[in-house]
C-alpha positions, 0 to 999 in steps of 0.5 A, a space after each residue: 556511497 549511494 547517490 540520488 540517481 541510485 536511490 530513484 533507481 531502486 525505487 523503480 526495482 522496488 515498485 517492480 516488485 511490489 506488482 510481482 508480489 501482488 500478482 503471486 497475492 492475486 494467484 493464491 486468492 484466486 486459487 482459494 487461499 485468500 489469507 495467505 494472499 493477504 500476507 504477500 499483499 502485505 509484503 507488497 504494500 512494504 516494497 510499494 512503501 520502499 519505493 515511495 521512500 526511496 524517492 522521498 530520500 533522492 529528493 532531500 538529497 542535494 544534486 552532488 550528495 550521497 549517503 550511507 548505504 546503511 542510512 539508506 537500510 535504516 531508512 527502509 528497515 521499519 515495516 510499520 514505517 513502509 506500510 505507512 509511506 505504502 499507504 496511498 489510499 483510505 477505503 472505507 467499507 459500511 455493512 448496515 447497521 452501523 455508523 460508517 454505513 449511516 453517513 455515507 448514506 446521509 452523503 449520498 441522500 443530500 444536496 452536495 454542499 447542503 448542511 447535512 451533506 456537509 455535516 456527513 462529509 465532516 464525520 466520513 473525513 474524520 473516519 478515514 482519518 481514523 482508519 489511515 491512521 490505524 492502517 500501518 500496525 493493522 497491515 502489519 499485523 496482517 502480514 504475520 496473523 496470515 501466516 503464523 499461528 500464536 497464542 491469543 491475548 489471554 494465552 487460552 487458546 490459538 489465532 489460527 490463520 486459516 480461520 480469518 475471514 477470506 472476504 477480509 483477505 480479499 480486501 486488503 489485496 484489491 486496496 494493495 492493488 489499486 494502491 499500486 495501480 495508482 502509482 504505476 500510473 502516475 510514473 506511465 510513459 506518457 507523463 513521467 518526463 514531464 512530470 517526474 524527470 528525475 524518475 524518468 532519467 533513473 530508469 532510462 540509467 538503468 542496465 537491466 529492464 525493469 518491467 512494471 506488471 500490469 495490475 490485476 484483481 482477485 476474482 469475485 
């Protein structure tokens, strides 16, 4: 049986290795090969997910209770579900022309909390919201377009990995990492007995050393 203290536990070992994986991620991008770095963000992003899942299931738990170990597999089994509870952050980026690009400028261009500043807020928010939503399938799909060859839609030809966009690639790994970075933060030695005790008893329960690296970005 899995107790609460085990959960926390394997969320600590989970976010370790979500920065072990970014960090190989920021290795191959830097090395040129900025889809396949995409992938293993991707992969990162479900262990980053998994933790955040983990902790979510230790915390519903009662003090004494304790589930399944195939519950708790379950749990963590679906990567469209660990993409989304990975996701902790909505990033929007604009070329010109286009619509994102025209309303973030309308912000930028007016008063805070002016008509027109509110009225950009209001359609900027309701973008993000569309994009956070999008996000889970559009990661995963990430995740196996960056590494297998298939068949286009039509069955006319081949998605090819190596012809993704590499500045596409790189994106994905900086938000990863700044996701992760965020987290990593929030669980830092300075603040977690206070803010999450539970967390902070777990690591301190644990046998061998967890060691969250520190985070690092792609080249430009």
């Amino acid at each position: 049986m899995v107790t609460g203290e085990t959960l926390r536990q394997g969320a600590w070992y989970a976010l370790e290795q979500a920065g072990r994986l970014l960090h190989a991620a920021v290795v191959l991008a830097d090395d040129g090969d900025a889809i396949t770095g995409a992938a293993v963000a991707m992969f990162a992003r479900e262990e980053l997910g998994r933790s955040v899942i983990l902790r979510q299931l230790a915390d519903t738990m009662g003090q004494d209770a304790t589930m399944e170990p195939a519950d708790v597999r379950d749990a963590c089994d679906n990567h469209v579900k660990k993409q989304s509870a990975g996701a902790l952050s909505t990033t929007l980026r604009a070329k010109p022309p286009s619509g994102v690009d025209e309303t973030l400028r309308r912000i930028l261009a007016n008063e805070p909390g002016s008509q027109e500043w509110l009225a950009g807020k209001e359609t900027a928010d309701s973008i993000t919201d569309a994009k956070r939503q999008r996000n889970p399938q559009h990661r995963h799909s990430i995740r196996t377009g960056s590494l297998y060859v298939d068949l286009n839609d039509l069955g006319s030809g081949w998605l090819r990995p190596c012809t993704r966009h590499w500045s596409e690639a790189r994106n994905e790994i900086v938000d990863a990492v700044n996701d992760y970075a965020a987290e990593r933060d929030r669980l830092r030695d300075e603040v977690i007995e206070e803010d999450y005790p539970e967390m902070a008893r777990a690591s301190a329960s644990i046998h061998s050393e967890v060691t969250l690296p520190e985070p690092r970005w792609p080249r430009n």
